[in-house]
C-alpha atoms as one frame of an Amber mdcrd trajectory, in Angstrom:
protein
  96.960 113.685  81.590  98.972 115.010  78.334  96.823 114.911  74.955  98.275
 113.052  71.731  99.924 115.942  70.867 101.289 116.506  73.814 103.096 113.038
  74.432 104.411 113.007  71.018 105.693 116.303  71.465 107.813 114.992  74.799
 108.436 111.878  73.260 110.335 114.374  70.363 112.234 115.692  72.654 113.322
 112.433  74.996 114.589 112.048  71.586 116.557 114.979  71.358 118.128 114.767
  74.102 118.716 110.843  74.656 118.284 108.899  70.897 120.967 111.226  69.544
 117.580 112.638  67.247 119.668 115.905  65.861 117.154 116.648  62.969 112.839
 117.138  63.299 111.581 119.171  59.750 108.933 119.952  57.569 106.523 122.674
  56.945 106.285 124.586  59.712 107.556 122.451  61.743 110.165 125.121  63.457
 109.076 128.360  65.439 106.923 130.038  65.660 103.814 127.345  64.394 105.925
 124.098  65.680 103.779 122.265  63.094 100.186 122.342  62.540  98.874 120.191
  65.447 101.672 121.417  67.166 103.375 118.311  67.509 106.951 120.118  67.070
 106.485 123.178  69.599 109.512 123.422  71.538 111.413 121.299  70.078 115.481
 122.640  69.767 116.020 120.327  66.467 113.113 121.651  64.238 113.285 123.567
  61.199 111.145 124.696  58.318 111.208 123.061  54.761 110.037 124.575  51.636
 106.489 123.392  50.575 108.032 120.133  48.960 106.951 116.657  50.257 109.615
 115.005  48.117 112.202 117.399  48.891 111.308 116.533  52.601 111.494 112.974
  52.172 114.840 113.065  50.006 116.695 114.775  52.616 115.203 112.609  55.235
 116.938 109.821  53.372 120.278 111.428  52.717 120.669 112.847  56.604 120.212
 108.760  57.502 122.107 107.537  55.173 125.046 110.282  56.846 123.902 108.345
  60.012 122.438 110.843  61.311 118.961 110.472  62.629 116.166 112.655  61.739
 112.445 112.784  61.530 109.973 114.304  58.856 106.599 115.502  59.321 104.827
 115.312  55.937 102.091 118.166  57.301  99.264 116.005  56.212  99.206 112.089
  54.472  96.920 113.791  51.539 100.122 115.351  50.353 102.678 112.467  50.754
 101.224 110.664  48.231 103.934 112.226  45.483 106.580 110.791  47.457 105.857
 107.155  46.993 109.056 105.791  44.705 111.250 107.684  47.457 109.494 105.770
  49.895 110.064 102.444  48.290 113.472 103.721  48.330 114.349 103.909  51.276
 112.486 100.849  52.460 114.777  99.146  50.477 118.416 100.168  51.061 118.429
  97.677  54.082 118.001  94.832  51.864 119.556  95.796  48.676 122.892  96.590
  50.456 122.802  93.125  52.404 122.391  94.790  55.365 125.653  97.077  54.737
 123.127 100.401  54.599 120.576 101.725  57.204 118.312 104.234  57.268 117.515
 105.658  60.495 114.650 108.595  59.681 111.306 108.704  60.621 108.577 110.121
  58.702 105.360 111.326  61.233 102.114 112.420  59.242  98.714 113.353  60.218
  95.952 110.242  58.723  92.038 110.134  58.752  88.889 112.293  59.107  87.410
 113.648  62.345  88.528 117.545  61.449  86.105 118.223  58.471  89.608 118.551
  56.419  87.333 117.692  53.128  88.854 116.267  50.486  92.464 117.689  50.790
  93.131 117.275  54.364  90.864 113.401  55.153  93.159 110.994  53.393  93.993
 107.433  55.368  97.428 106.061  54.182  97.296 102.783  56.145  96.352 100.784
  52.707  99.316 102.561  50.311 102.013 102.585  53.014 101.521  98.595  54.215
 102.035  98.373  50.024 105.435  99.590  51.036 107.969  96.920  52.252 111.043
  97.455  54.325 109.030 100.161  56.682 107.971  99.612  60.375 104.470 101.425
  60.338 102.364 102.612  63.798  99.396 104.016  64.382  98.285 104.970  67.959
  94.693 105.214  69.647  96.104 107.025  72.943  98.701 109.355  74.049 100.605
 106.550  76.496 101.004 104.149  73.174 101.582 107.302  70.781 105.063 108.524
  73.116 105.637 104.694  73.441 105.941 103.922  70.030 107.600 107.395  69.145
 110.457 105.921  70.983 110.529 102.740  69.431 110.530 104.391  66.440 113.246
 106.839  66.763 115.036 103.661  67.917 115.158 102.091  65.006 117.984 101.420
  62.937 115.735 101.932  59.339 112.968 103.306  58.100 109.567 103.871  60.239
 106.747 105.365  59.237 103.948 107.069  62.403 100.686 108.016  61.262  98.875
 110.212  63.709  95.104 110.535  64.148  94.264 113.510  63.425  90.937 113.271
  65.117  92.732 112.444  68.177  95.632 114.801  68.491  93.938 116.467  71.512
  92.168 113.728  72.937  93.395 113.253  76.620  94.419 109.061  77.407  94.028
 107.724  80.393  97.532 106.060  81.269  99.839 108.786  82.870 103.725 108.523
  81.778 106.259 107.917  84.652 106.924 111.693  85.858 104.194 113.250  83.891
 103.029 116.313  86.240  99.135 117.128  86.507  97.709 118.462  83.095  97.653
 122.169  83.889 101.572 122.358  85.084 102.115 120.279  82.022 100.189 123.007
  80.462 102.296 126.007  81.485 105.355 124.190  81.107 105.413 122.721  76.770
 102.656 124.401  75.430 103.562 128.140  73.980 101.285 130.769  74.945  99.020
 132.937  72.296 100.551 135.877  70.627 104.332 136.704  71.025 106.443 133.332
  71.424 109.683 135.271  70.661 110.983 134.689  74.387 109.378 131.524  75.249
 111.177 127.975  75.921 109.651 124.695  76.710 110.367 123.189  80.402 110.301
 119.811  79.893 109.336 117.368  82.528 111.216 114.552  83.226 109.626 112.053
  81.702 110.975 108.449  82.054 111.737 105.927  78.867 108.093 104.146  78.146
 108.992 102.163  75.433 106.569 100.224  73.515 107.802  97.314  71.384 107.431
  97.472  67.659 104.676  94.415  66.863 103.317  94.221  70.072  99.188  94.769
  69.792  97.229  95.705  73.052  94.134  93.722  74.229  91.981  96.578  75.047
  88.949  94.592  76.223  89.175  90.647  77.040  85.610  88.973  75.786  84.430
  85.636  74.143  82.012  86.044  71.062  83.155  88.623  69.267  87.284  89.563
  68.291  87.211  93.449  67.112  90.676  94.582  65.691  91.139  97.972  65.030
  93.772 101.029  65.396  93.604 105.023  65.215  90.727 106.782  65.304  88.450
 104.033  65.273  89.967 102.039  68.021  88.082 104.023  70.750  85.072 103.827
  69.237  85.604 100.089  69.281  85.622 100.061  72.920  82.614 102.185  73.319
  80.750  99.818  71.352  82.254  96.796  73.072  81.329  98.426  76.652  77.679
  99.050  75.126  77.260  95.562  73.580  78.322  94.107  76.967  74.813  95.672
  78.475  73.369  93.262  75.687  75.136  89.801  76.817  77.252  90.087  73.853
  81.407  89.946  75.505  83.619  91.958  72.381  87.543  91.271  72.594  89.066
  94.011  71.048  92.885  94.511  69.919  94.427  97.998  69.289  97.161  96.534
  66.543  99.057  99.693  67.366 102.049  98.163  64.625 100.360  97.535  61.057
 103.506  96.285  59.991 105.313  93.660  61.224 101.991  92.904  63.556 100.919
  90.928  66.361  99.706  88.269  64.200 100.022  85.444  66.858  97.624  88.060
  69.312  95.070  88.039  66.610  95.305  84.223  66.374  94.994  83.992  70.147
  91.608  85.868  70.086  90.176  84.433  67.146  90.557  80.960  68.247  88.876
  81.865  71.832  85.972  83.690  69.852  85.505  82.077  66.827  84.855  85.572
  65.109  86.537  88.324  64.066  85.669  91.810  62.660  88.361  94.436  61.112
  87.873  98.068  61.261  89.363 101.077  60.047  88.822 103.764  57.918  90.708
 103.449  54.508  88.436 103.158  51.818  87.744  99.693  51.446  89.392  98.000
  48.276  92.776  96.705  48.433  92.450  97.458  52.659  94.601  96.522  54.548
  91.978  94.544  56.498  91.893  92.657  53.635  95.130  91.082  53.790  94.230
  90.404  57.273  91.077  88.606  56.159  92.858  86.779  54.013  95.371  85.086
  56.241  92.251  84.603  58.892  90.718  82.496  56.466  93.746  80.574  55.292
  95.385  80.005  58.511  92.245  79.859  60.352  89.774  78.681  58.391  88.291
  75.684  60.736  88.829  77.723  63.207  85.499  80.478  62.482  82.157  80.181
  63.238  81.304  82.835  61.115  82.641  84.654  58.288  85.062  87.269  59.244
  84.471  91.093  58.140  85.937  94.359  57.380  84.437  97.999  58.381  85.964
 100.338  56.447  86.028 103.485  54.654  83.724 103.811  51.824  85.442 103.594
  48.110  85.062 107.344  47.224  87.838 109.682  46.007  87.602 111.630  49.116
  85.826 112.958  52.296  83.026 115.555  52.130  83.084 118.714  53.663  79.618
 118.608  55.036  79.151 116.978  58.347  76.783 114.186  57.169  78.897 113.322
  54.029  81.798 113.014  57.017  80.219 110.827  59.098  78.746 108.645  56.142
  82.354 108.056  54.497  83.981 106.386  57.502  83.048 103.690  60.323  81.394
 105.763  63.251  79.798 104.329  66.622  76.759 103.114  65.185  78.021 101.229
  62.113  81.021  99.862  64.384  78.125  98.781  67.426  75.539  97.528  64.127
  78.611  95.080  62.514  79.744  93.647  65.503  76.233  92.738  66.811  75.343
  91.205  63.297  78.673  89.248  63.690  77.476  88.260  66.993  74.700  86.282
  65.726  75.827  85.465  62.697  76.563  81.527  62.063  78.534  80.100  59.108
């Protein structure tokens, strides 16, 4: 089965070839690296930028406003930060032309810890980009829904915005995409071999068009005390501790968003109402989060609804992430403070 990487990298290139996707750019993005995670490797599209994060954004934006569809890899999110009054920009064209303008570009960039990137290379951007109106924002947990929402994304007529976990960029999923072949011919065939790449191509399998709507969360596991919503790196280690808290009689639902913005807000509602508790997880820091905003609407929509207070797992309010292991795994949400929170929740009564 294809890793992250991987199904992004063939979702790229359905892209290519089907979407009418005639630009893919950034630094080192074209041959020989195709990108640091090598999420461009293969690709016929790709070419290298200057090290300039706005200059990569602003000719994101002009190339879609030529119609002509592109995407930008920002190499990681800790550097895309300079960019953010082009990004409110081009979130608003759409609506400040009337809906004479569109802007069809995406922007891909690796999000979150899990690589010991320290404090240059650990920075979430969930928070600051759902800040950011007129943008369609992902964020997979698994290869299947990363190619899935690739698609959707380079379908779209304006401005989308796919943060990859880094952590999970080689993690292997479990679904396997219609005419994916076994993982070693998949192997030989799209990833580039060590040393001289000057006369390799990619053979691309044939895979077919899994779409994934844009807003459309996943229920990962069905249960009835406890709703868990989560996405990226943290949604996996939601279901571990929901499998593990089952062994204790306590039944997790948990809900990969997949779409921060717009979300499944009536899937949420669905959940909560069957469980009568709710617990948000990711790993931004943990003022202004964007589980926040999500606790607020639970408790003004839903109020009556709880039989406990709902609560956010997050990130902790630091400027960044430590190099050190420890300091790591003590900044963000890991198994044992995702399994500890729910099974407080669990037992918890308002």
């Amino acid at each position: 089965m294809a890793t992250m990487v991987q199904a992004l990298r063939m979702a790229l290139h359905y892209g290519e070839e089907n979407l009418g996707v005639k630009n893919i750019f950034g630094e080192d993005v074209g041959p020989p690296l195709g990108g640091v995670f090598t999420a461009t490797q293969g690709l016929k599209t790709t070419w290298n930028t200057p090290l300039d994060e706005r200059g990569i954004i602003g000719a994101a934006m002009g190339l879609a406003f030529a119609g002509s569809r592109c995407v930008a890899e920002i190499q990681f999110a800790d550097y895309i930060f300079n960019t953010i009054d082009l990004l409110k920009l081009a979130g608003n064209q759409c609506w400040a032309t009337n809906g004479m303008w569109n802007m069809p570009m995406t922007v891909m960039t690796p999000v979150g810890s899990g690589i010991r990137g320290s404090i240059y290379h650990s920075h979430s951007f969930d928070a600051t980009m759902t800040h950011i109106p007129g943008w369609k924002i992902v964020m997979p947990s698994t290869p299947a829904d990363a190619y899935g929402l690739m698609i959707s994304c380079l379908k779209d007529e304006n401005p989308t915005m796919f943060l990859i976990p880094k952590a999970l960029t080689r993690m292997r999923g479990e679904e396997v995409l219609p005419g994916e072949p076994d993982e070693k011919t998949l192997k030989s065939m799209i990833d580039a071999p060590l040393g001289d790449r000057s006369q390799w191509k990619s053979q691309w399998p044939n895979i077919g068009e899994h779409e994934i709507p844009l807003s459309q969360a996943k229920i990962c596991r069905s249960g009835d005390h406890v709703t868990v919503v989560s996405y990226g790196r943290t949604m996996p280690l939601v279901n571990q501790a929901a499998d593990a808290l089952a062994q204790e009689g306590i039944s997790v639902e948990t809900i990969d968003l997949r779409t921060l913005w717009p979300y499944d807000w009536n899937a949420i509602v669905a959940s909560i109402k069957k469980t009568g508790r709710v617990l948000y997880v990711n790993e931004d820091t943990e003022v202004t989060n964007f589980g926040e905003h999500l606790i607020r609407r639970t408790v003004d929509e839903l109020f009556y609804e709880l039989e406990a207070r709902p609560k956010l797992l997050a990130g902790a309010f630091t400027p960044g992430v430590g190099l050190a292991d420890v300091l790591e795994m003590a900044s963000v949400p890991q198994l044992g403070s995702i399994t500890e929170s729910i099974r407080e929740l669990a037992h918890e009564r308002a």
